[in-house]
Biopython code that builds the backbone (N, CA, C, O; Angstrom):
import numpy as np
from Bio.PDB.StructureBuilder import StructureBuilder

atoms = [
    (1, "UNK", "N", (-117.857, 15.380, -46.391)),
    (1, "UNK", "CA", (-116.572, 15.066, -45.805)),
    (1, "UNK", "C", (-115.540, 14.983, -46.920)),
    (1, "UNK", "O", (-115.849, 14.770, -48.092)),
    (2, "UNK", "N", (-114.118, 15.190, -46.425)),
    (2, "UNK", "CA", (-113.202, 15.022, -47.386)),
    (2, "UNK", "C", (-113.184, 13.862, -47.396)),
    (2, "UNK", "O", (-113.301, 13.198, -46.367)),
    (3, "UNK", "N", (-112.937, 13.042, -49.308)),
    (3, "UNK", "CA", (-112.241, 12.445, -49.421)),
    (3, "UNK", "C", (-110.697, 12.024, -49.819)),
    (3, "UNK", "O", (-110.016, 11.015, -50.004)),
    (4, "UNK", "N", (-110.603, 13.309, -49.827)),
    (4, "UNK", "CA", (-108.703, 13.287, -50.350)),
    (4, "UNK", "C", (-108.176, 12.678, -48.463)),
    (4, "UNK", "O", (-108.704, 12.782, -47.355)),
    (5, "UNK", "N", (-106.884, 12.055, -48.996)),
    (5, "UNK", "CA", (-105.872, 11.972, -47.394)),
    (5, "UNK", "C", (-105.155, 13.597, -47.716)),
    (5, "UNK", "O", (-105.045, 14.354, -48.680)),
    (6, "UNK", "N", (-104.870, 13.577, -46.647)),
    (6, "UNK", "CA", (-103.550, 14.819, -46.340)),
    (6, "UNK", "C", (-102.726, 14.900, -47.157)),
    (6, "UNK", "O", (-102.397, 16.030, -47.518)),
    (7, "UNK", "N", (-102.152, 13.851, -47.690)),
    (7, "UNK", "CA", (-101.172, 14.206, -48.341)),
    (7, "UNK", "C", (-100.976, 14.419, -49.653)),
    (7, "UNK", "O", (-99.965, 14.571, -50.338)),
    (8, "UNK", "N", (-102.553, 14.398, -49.961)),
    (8, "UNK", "CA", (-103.186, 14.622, -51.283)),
    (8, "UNK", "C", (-103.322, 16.353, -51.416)),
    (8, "UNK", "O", (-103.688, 16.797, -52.504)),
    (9, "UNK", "N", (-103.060, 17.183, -50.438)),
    (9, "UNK", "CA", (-103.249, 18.552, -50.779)),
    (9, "UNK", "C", (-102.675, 19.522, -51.357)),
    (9, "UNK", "O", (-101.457, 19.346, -51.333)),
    (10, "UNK", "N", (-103.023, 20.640, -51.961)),
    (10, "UNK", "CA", (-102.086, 20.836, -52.780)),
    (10, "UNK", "C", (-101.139, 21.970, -52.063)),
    (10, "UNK", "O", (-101.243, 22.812, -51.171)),
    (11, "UNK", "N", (-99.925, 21.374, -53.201)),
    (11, "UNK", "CA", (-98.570, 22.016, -52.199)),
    (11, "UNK", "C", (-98.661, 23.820, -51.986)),
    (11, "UNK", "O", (-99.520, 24.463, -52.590)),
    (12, "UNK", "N", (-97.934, 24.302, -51.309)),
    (12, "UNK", "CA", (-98.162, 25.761, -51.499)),
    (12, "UNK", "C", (-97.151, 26.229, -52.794)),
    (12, "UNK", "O", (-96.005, 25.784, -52.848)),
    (13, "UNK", "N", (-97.562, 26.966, -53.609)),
    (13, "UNK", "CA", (-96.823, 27.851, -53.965)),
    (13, "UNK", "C", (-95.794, 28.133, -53.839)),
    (13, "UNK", "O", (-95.582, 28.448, -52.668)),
    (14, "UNK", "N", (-94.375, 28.251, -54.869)),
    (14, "UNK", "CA", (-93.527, 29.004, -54.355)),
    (14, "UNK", "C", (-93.266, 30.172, -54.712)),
    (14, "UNK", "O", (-93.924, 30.676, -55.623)),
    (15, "UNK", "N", (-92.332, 30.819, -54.133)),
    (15, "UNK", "CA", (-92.387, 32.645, -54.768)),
    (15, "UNK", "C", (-91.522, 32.694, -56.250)),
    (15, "UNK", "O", (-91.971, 33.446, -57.114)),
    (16, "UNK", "N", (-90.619, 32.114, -56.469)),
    (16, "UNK", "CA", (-90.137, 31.963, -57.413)),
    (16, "UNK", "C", (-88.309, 33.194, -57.847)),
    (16, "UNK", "O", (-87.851, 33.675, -58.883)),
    (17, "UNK", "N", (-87.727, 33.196, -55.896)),
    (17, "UNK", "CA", (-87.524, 34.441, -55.658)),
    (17, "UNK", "C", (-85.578, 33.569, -55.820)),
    (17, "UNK", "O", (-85.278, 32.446, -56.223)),
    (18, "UNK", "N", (-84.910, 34.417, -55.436)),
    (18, "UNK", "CA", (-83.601, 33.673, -54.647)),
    (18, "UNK", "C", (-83.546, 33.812, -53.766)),
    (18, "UNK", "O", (-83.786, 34.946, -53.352)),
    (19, "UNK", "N", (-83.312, 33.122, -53.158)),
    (19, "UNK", "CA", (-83.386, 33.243, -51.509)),
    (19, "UNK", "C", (-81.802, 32.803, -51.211)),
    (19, "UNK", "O", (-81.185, 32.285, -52.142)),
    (20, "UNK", "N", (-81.118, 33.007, -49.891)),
    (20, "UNK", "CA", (-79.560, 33.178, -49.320)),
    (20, "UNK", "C", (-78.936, 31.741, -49.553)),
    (20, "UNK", "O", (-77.705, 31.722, -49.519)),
    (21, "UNK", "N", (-79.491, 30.692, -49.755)),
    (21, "UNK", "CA", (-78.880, 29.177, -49.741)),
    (21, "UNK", "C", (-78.994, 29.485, -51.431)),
    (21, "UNK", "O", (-77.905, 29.577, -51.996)),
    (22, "UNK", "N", (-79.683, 29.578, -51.908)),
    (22, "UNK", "CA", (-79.351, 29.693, -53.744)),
    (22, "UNK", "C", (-78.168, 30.606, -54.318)),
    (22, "UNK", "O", (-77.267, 30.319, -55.106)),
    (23, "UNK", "N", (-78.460, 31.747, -53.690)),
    (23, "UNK", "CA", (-77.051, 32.585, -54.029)),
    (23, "UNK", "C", (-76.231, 31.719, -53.371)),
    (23, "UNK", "O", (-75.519, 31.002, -54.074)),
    (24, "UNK", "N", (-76.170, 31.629, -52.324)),
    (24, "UNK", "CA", (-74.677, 30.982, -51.623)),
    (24, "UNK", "C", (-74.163, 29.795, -53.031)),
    (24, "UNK", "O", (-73.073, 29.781, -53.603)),
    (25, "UNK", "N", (-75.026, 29.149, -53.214)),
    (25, "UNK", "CA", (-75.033, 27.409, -53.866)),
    (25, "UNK", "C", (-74.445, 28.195, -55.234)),
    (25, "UNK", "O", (-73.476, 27.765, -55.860)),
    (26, "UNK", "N", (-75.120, 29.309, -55.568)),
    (26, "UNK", "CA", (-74.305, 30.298, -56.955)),
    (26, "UNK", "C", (-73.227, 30.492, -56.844)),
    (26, "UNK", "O", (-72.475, 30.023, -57.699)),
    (27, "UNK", "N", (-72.671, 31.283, -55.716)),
    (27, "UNK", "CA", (-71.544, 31.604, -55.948)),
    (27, "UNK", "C", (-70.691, 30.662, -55.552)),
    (27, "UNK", "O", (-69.623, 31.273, -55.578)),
    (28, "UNK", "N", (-70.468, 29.625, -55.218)),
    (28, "UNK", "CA", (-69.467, 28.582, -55.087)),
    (28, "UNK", "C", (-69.205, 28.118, -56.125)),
    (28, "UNK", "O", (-68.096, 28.112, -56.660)),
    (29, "UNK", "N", (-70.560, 27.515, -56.677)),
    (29, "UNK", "CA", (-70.299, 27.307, -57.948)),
    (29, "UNK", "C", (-69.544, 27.895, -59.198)),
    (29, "UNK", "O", (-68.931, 27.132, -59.945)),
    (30, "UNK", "N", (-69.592, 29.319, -59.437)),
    (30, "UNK", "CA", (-69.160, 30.268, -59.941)),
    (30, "UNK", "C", (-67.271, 30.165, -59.330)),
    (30, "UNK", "O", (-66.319, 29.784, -60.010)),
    (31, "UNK", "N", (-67.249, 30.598, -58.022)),
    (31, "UNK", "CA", (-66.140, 30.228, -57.672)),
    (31, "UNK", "C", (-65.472, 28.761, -57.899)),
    (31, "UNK", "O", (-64.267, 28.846, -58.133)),
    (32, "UNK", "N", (-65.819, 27.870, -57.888)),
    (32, "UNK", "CA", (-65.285, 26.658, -58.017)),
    (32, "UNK", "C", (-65.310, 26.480, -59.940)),
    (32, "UNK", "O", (-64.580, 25.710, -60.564)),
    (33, "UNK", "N", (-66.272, 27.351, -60.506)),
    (33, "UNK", "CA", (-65.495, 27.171, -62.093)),
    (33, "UNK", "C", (-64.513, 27.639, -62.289)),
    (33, "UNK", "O", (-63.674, 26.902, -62.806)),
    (34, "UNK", "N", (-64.081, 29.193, -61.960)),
    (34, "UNK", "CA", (-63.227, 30.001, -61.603)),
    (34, "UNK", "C", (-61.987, 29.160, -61.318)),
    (34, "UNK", "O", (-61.037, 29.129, -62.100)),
    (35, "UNK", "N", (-62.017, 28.645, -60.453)),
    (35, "UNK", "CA", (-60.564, 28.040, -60.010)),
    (35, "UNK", "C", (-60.578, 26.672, -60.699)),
    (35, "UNK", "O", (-59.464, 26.149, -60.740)),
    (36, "UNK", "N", (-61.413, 26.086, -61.160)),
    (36, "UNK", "CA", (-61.204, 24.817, -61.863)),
    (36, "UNK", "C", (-60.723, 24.965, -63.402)),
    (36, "UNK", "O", (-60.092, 24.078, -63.977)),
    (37, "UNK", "N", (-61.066, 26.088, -63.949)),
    (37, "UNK", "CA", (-60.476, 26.748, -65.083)),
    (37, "UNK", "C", (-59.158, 27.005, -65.273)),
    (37, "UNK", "O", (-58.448, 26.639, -66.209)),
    (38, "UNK", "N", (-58.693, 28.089, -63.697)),
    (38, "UNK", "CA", (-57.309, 28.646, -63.878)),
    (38, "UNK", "C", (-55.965, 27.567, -63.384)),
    (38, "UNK", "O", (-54.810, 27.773, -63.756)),
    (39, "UNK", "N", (-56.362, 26.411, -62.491)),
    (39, "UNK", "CA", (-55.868, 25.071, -62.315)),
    (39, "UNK", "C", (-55.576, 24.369, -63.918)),
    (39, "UNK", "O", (-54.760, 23.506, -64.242)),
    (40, "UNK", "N", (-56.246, 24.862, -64.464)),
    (40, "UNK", "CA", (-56.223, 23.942, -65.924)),
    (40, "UNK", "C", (-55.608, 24.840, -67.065)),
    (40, "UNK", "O", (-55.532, 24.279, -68.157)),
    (41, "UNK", "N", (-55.250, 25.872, -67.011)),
    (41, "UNK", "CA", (-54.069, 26.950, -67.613)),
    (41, "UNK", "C", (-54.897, 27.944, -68.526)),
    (41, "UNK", "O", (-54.432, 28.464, -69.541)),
    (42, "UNK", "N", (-56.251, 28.158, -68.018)),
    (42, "UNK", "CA", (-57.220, 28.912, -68.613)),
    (42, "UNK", "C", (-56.897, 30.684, -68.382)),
    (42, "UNK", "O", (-57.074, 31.255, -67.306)),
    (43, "UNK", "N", (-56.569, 31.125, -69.209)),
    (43, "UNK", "CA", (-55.675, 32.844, -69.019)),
    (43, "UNK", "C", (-57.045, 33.530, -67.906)),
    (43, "UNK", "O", (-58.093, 32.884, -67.910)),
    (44, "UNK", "N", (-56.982, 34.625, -67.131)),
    (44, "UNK", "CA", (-57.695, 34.920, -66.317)),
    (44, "UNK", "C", (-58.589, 35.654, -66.992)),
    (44, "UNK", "O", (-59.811, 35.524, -66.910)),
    (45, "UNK", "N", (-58.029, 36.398, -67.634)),
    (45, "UNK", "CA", (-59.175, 37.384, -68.805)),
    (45, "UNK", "C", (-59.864, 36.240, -69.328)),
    (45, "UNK", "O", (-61.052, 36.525, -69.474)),
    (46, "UNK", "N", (-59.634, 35.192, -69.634)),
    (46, "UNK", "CA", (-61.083, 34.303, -70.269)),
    (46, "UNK", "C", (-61.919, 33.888, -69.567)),
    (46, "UNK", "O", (-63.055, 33.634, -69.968)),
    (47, "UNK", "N", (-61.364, 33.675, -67.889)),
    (47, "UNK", "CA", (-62.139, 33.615, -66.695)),
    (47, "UNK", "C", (-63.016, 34.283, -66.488)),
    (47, "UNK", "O", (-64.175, 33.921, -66.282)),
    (48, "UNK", "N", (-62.549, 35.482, -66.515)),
    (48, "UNK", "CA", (-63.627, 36.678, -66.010)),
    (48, "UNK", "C", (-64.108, 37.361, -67.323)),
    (48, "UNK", "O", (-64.234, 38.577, -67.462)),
    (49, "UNK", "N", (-64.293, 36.665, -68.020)),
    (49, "UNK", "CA", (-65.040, 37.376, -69.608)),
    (49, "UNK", "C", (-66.204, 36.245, -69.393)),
    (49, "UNK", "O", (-67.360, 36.654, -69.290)),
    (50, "UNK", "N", (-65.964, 34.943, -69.328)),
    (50, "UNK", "CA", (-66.750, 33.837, -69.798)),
    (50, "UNK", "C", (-67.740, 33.964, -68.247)),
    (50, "UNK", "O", (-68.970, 33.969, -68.299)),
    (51, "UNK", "N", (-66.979, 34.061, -66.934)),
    (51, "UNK", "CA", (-67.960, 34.519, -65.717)),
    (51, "UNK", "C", (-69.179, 35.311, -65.994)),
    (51, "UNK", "O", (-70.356, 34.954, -66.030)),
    (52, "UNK", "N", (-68.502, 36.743, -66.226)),
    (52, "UNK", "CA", (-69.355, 37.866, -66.684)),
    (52, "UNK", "C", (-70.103, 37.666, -67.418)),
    (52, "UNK", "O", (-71.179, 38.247, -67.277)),
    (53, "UNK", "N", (-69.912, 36.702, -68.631)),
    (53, "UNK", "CA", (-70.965, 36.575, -69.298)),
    (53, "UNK", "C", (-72.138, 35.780, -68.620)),
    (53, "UNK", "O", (-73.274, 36.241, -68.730)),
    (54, "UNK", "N", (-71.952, 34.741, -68.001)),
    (54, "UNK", "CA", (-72.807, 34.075, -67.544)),
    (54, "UNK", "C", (-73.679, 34.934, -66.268)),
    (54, "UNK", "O", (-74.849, 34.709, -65.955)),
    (55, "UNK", "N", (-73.014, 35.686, -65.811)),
    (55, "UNK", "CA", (-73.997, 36.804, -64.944)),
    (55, "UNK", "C", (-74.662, 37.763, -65.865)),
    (55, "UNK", "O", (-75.843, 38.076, -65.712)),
    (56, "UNK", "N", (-73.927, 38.226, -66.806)),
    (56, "UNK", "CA", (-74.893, 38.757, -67.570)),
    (56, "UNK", "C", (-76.023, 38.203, -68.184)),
    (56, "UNK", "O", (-76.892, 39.061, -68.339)),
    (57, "UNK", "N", (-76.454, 36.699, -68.737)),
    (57, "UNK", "CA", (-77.248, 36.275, -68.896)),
    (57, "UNK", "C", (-78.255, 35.903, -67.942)),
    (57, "UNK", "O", (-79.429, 35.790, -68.295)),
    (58, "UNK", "N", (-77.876, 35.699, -66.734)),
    (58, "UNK", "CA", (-78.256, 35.495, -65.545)),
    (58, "UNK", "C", (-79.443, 36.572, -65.306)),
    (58, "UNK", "O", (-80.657, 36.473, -65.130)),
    (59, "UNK", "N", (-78.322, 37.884, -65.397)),
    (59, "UNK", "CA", (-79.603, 38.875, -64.964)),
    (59, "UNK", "C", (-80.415, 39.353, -66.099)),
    (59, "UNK", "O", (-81.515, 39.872, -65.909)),
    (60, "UNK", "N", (-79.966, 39.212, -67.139)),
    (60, "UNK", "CA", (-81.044, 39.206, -68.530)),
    (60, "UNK", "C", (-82.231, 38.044, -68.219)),
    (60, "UNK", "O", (-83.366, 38.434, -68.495)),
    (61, "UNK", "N", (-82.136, 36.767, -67.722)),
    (61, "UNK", "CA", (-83.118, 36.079, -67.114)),
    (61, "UNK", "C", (-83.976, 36.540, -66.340)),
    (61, "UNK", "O", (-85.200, 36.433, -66.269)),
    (62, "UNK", "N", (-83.268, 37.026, -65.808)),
    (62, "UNK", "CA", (-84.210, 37.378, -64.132)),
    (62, "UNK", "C", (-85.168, 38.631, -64.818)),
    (62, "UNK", "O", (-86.394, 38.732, -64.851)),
    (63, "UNK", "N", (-84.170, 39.481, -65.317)),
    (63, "UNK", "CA", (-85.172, 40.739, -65.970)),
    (63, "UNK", "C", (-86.235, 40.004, -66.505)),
    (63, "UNK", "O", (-87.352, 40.043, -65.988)),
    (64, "UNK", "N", (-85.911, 39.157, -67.765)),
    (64, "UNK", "CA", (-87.315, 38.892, -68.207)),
    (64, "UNK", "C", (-88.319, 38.208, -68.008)),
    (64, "UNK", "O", (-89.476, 38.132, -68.423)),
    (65, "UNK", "N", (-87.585, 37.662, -67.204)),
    (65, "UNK", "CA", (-89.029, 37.005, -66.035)),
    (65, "UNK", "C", (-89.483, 37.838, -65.260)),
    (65, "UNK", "O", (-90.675, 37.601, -65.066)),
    (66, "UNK", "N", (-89.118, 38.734, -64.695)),
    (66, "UNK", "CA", (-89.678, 39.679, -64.152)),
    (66, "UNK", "C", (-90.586, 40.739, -64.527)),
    (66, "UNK", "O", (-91.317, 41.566, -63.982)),
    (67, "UNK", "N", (-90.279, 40.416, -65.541)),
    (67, "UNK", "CA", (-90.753, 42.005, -66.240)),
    (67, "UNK", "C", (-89.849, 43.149, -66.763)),
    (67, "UNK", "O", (-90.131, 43.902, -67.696)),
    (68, "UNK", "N", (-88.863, 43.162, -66.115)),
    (68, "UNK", "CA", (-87.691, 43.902, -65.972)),
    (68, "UNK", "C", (-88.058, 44.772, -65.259)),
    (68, "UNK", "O", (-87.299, 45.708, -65.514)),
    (69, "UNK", "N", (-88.925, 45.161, -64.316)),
    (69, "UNK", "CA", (-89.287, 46.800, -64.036)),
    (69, "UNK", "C", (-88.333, 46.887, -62.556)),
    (69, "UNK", "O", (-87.872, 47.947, -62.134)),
    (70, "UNK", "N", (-88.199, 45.903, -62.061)),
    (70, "UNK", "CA", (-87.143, 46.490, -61.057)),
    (70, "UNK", "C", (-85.831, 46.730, -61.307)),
    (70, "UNK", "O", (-85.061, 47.452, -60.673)),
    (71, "UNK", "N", (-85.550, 45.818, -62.657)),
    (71, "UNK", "CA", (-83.914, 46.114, -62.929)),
    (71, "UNK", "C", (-84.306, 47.773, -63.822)),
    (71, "UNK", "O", (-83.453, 48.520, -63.342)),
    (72, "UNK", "N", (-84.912, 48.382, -64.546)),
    (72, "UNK", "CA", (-85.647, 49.219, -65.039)),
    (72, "UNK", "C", (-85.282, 50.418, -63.821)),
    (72, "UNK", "O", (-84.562, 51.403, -63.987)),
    (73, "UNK", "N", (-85.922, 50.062, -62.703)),
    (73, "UNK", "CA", (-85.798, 51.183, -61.750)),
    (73, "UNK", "C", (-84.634, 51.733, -61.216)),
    (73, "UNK", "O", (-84.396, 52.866, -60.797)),
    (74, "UNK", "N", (-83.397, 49.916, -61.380)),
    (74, "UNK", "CA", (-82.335, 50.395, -60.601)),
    (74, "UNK", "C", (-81.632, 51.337, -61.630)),
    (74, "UNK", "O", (-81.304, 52.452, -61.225)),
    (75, "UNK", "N", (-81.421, 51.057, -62.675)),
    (75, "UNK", "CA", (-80.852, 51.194, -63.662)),
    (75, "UNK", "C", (-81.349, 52.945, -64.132)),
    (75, "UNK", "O", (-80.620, 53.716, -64.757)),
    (76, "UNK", "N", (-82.185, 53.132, -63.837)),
    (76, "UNK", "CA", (-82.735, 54.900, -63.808)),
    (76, "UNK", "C", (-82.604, 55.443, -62.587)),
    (76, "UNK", "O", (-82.481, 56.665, -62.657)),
    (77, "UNK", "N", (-82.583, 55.013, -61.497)),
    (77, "UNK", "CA", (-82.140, 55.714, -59.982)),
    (77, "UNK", "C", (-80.745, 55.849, -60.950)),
    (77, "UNK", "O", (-80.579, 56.826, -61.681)),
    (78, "UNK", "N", (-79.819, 54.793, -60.858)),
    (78, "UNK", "CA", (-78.617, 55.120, -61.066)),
    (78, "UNK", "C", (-78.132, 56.263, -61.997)),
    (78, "UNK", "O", (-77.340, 57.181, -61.785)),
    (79, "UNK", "N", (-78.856, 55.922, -63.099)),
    (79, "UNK", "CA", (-78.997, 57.079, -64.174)),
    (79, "UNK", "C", (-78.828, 58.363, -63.523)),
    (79, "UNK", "O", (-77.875, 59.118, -63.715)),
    (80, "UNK", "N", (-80.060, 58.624, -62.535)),
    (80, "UNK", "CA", (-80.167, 60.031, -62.559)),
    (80, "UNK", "C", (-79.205, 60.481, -61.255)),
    (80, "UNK", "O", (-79.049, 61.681, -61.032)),
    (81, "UNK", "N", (-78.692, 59.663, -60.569)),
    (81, "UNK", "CA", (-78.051, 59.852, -59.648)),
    (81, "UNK", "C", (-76.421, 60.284, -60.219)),
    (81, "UNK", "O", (-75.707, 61.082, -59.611)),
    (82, "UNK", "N", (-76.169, 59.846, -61.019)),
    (82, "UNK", "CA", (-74.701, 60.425, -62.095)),
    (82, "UNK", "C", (-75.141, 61.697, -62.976)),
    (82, "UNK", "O", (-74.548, 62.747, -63.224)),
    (83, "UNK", "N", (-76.478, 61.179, -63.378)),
    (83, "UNK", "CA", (-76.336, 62.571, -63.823)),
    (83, "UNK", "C", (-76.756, 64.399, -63.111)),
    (83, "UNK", "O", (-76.721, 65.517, -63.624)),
    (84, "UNK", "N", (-77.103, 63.915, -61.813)),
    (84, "UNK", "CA", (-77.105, 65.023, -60.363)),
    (84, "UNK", "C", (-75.527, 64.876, -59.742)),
    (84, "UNK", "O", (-75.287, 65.532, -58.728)),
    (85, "UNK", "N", (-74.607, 64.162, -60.233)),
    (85, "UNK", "CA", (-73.519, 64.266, -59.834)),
    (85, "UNK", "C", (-73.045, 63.764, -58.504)),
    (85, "UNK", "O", (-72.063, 64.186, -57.894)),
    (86, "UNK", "N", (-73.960, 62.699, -58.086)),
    (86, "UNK", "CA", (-73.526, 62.349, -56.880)),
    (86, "UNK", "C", (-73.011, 60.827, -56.938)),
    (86, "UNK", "O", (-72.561, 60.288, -55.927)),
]
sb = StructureBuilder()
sb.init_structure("model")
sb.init_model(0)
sb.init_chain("A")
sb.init_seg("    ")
for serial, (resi, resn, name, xyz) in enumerate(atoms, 1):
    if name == "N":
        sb.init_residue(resn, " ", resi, " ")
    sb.init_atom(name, np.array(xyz, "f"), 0.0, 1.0, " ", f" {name:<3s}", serial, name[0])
structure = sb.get_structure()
């Protein structure tokens, strides 16, 4: 017989993915630096330099946790899709 209680079991797994409430919770955030910046006399080009950067690190994260092979794939579809000219 078990002796663990129920609530001793172990939790499931998570996927480790983003899911639509995380992006959402992202981009507000993102938006609400955005405007909490330019409220405070922050030039817009430093807005959207210092943004960008932080998405760019963002998806440099994600790549390397991933593996990179899906950013890998998009990034060569795209490739070859400019260079077929479409």
């Amino acid at each position: 017989m078990n002796d663990l209680p129920s609530s001793a079991a172990p939790a499931a797994p998570s996927e480790g993915r983003l899911g639509p409430t995380h992006a959402l919770i992202l981009l507000i955030v993102f938006l609400a630096l955005g405007t909490a910046l330019f409220l405070k006399g922050t030039p817009t080009d430093d807005i959207m330099l210092l943004l960008g950067g932080c998405g760019a690190v963002g998806a440099a994260t994600l790549a390397a946790a991933g593996g990179g092979r899906r950013l890998m794939a998009v990034l060569v579809e795209a490739a070859v899709r400019s260079g077929a000219g479409k």
